[in-house]
C-alpha positions as CSV (number, residue, x, y, z in Angstrom):
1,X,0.0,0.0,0.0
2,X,1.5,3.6,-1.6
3,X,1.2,5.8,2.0
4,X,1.3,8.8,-0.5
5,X,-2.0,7.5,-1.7
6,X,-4.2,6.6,1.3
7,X,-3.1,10.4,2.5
8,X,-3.9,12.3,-0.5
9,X,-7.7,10.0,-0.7
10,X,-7.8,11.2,3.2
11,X,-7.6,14.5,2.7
12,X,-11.1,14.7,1.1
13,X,-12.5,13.9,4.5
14,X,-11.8,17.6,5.9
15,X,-9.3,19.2,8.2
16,X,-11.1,18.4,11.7
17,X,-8.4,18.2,14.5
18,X,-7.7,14.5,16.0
19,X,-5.7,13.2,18.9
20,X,-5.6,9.4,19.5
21,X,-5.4,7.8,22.4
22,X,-1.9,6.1,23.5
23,X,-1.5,2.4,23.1
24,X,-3.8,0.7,25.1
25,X,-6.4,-2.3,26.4
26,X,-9.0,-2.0,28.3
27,X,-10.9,-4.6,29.6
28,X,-14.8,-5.3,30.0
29,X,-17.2,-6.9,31.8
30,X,-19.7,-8.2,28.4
31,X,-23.3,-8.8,28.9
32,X,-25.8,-9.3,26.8
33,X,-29.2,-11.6,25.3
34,X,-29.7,-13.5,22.4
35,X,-33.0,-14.9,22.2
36,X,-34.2,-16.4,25.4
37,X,-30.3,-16.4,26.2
38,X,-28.5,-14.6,28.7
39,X,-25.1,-14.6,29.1
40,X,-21.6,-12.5,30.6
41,X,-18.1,-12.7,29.7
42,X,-15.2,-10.8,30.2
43,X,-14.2,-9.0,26.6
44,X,-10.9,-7.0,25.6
45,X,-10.4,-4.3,23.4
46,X,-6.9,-3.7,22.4
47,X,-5.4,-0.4,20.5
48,X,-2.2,-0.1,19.2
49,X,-0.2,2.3,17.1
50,X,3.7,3.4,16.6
51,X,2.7,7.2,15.3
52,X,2.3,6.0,12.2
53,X,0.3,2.6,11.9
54,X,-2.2,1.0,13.9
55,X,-4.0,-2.2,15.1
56,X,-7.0,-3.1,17.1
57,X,-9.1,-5.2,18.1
58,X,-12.6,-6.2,20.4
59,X,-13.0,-9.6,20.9
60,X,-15.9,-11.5,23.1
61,X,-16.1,-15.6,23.6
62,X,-18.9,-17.3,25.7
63,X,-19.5,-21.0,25.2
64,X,-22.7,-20.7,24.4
65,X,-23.0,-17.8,21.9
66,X,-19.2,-18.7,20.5
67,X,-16.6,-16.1,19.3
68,X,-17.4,-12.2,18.2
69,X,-14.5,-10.3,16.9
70,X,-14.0,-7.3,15.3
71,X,-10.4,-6.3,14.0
72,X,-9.0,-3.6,12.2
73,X,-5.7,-2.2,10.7
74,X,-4.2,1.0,8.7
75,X,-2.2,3.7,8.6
76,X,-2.6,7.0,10.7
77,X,-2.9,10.3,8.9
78,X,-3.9,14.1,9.4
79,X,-7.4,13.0,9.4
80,X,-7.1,10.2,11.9
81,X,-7.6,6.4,10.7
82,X,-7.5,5.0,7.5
83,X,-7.6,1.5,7.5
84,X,-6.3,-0.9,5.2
85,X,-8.0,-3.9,6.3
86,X,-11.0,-5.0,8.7
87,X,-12.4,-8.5,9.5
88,X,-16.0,-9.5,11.4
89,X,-15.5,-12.5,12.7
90,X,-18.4,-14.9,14.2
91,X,-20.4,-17.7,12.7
92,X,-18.6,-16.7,9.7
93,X,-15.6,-14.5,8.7
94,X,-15.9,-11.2,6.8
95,X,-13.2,-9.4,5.4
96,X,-13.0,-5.7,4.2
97,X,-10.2,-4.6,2.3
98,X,-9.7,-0.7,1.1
99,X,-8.2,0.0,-1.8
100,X,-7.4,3.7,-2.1
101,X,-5.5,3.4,-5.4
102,X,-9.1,2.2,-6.8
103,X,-10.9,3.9,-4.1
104,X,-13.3,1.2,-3.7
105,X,-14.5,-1.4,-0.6
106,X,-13.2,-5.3,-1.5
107,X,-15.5,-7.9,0.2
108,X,-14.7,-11.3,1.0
109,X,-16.3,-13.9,0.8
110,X,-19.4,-11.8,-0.9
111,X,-16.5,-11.0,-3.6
112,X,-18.6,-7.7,-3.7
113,X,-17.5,-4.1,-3.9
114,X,-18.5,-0.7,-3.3
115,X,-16.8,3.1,-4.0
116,X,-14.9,4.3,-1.2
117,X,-15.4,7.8,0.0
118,X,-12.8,9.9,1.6
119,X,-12.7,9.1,5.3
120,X,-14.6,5.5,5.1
121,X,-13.7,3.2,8.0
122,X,-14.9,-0.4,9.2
123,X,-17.0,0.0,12.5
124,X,-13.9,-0.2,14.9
125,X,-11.7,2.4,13.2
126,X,-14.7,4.4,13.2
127,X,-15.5,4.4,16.9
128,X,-11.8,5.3,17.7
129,X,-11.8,8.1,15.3
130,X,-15.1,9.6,16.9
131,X,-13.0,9.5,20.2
132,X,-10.0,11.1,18.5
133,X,-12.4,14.1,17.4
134,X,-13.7,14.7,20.7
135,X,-10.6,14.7,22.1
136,X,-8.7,17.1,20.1
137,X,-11.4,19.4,20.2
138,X,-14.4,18.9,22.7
139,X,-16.2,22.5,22.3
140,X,-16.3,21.7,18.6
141,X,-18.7,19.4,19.4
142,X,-21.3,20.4,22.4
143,X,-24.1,18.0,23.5
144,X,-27.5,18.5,20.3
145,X,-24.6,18.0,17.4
146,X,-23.8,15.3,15.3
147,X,-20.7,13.9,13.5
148,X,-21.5,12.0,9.9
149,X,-18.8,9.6,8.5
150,X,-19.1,6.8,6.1
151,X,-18.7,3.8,7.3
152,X,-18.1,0.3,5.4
153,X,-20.6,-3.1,6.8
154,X,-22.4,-5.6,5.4
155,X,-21.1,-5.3,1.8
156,X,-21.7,-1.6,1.3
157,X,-20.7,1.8,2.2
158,X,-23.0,4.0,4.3
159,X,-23.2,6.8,5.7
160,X,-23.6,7.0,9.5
161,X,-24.6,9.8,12.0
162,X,-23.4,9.8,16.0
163,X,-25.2,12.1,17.6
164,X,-23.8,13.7,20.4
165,X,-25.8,13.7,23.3
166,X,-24.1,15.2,26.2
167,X,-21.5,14.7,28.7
168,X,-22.7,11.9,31.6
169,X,-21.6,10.5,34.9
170,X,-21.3,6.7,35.2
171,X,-19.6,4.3,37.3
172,X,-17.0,2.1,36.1
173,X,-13.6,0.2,36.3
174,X,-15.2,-1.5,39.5
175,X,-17.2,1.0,41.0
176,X,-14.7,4.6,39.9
177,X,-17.1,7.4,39.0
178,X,-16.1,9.0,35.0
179,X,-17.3,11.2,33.2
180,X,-18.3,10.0,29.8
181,X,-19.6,11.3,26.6
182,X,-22.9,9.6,25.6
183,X,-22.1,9.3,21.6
184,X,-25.2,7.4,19.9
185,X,-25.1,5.8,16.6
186,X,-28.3,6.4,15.0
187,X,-29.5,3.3,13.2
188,X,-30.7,4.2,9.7
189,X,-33.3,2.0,9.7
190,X,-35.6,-0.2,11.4
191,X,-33.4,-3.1,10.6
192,X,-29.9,-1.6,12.2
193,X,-28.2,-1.7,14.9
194,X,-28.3,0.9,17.4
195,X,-25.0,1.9,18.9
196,X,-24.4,3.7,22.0
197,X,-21.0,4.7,23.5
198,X,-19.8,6.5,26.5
199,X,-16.1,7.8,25.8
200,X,-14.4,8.8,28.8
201,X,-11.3,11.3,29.0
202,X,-10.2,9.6,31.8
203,X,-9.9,6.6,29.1
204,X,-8.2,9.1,26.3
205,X,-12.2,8.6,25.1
206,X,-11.8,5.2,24.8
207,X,-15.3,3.4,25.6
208,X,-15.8,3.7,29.0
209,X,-19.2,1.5,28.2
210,X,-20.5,0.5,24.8
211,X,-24.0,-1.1,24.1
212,X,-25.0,-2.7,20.9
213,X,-29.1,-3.5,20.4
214,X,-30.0,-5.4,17.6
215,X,-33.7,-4.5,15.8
216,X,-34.9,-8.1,17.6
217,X,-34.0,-6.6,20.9
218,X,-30.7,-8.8,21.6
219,X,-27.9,-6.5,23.1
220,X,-23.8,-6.6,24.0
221,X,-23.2,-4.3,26.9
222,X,-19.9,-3.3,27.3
223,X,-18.5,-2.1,30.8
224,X,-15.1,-1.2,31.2
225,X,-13.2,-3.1,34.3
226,X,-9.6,-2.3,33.9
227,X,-7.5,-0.4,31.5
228,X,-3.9,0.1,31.3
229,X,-1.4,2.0,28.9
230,X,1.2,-0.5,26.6
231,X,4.6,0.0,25.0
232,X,4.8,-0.1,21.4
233,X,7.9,0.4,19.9
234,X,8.3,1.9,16.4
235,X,9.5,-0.6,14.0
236,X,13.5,-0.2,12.8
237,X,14.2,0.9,9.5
């Protein structure tokens, strides 16, 4: 992948000010129903960059509902991420790959494809780079505003709104009291997802919480236990 190229395609997304968390994992504390099902598990999600590429991860097992995993990994430009590859992983694996020389969304195993805006990102990448956007600049960004991005699910490229709904107190990493902001992924229609996230600056606006409900009613609940800084090193040249 030509850097040179995913930064110039970036570019198109606008100037808005980002500051990424450090290198990090935080783990969770997963509920959630499926069906009649109820279950809990602890989860993990891991973020890692060098200044200049990144990786991460959030990955849940239970025995009974088996393995969810959503992974992600690109380079890190002006604009914030810009990944180069994503993958959904459960019953069955689903790759994204972004090809900014082409500008279009690869999907595997659908073998289907879709243009790629400037600023696209899989679901993960996307929910960091809201965090890096509040971060840099909070007051950009009071509670009644929204921040659109195109994001790139279920073999096609859409265009998603996070509504902004306000800075919250909650209780978290067993029983500490954060301030959060409640960020809410509107779903677009009556068969989406609805996403809600509470990114905490005591977390570099990592989710403090996150909660996923399905249109049938079966949620993830996300609470954060534990969280801890990591070393990367930046790779020799």
């Amino acid at each position: 992948m030509d850097d040179a190229v995913v930064v110039e395609h970036m570019q198109g997304s606008g100037d808005a000010p980002v500051l990424l968390p450090r290198s990090a994992e935080v783990g969770y504390r997963a509920s959630g129903r499926k069906g009649a099902l109820e279950f809990s598990a602890p989860s993990t999600l891991s973020w890692r960059h060098d200044g200049s590429r990144y990786e991460t991860s959030l990955s849940f097992y239970h025995v009974k509902t088996g393995t969810q995993q959503q992974t992600a990994a690109g380079l890190l430009t002006p604009q914030g991420l810009a990944p180069f590859h994503a993958l959904l992983r459960t019953d069955e694996d689903r790759k994204i790959r972004f090809d900014y020389g082409q500008q279009r969304a690869l999907f595997e195993p659908s073998s289907a494809e879709a243009p790629l805006p400037a600023g696209a990102r899989d679901e993960l990448s996307a929910l960091i780079q809201i965090g890096a956007l509040l971060a840099a600049a909070p007051d950009r960004y009071p509670a009644g505003t929204a921040i659109s991005l195109p994001i790139v699910v279920s073999d096609t490229v859409a265009q998603a709104v996070f509504a902004i709904e306000g800075l919250e107190e909650m209780t978290a990493l067993d029983g500490r009291a954060l301030k959060a902001w409640r960020v809410v992924r509107i779903a677009r229609d009556n068969q989406q997802p609805t996403v809600e996230a509470w990114l905490s600056p005591a977390l570099e606006y990592l989710p403090a919480r996150l909660r996923v409900t399905q249109a049938n009613g079966d949620f993830m609940d996300y609470l954060a236990t534990k969280a801890f800084a990591v070393t990367v090193l930046p790779p020799t040249r």
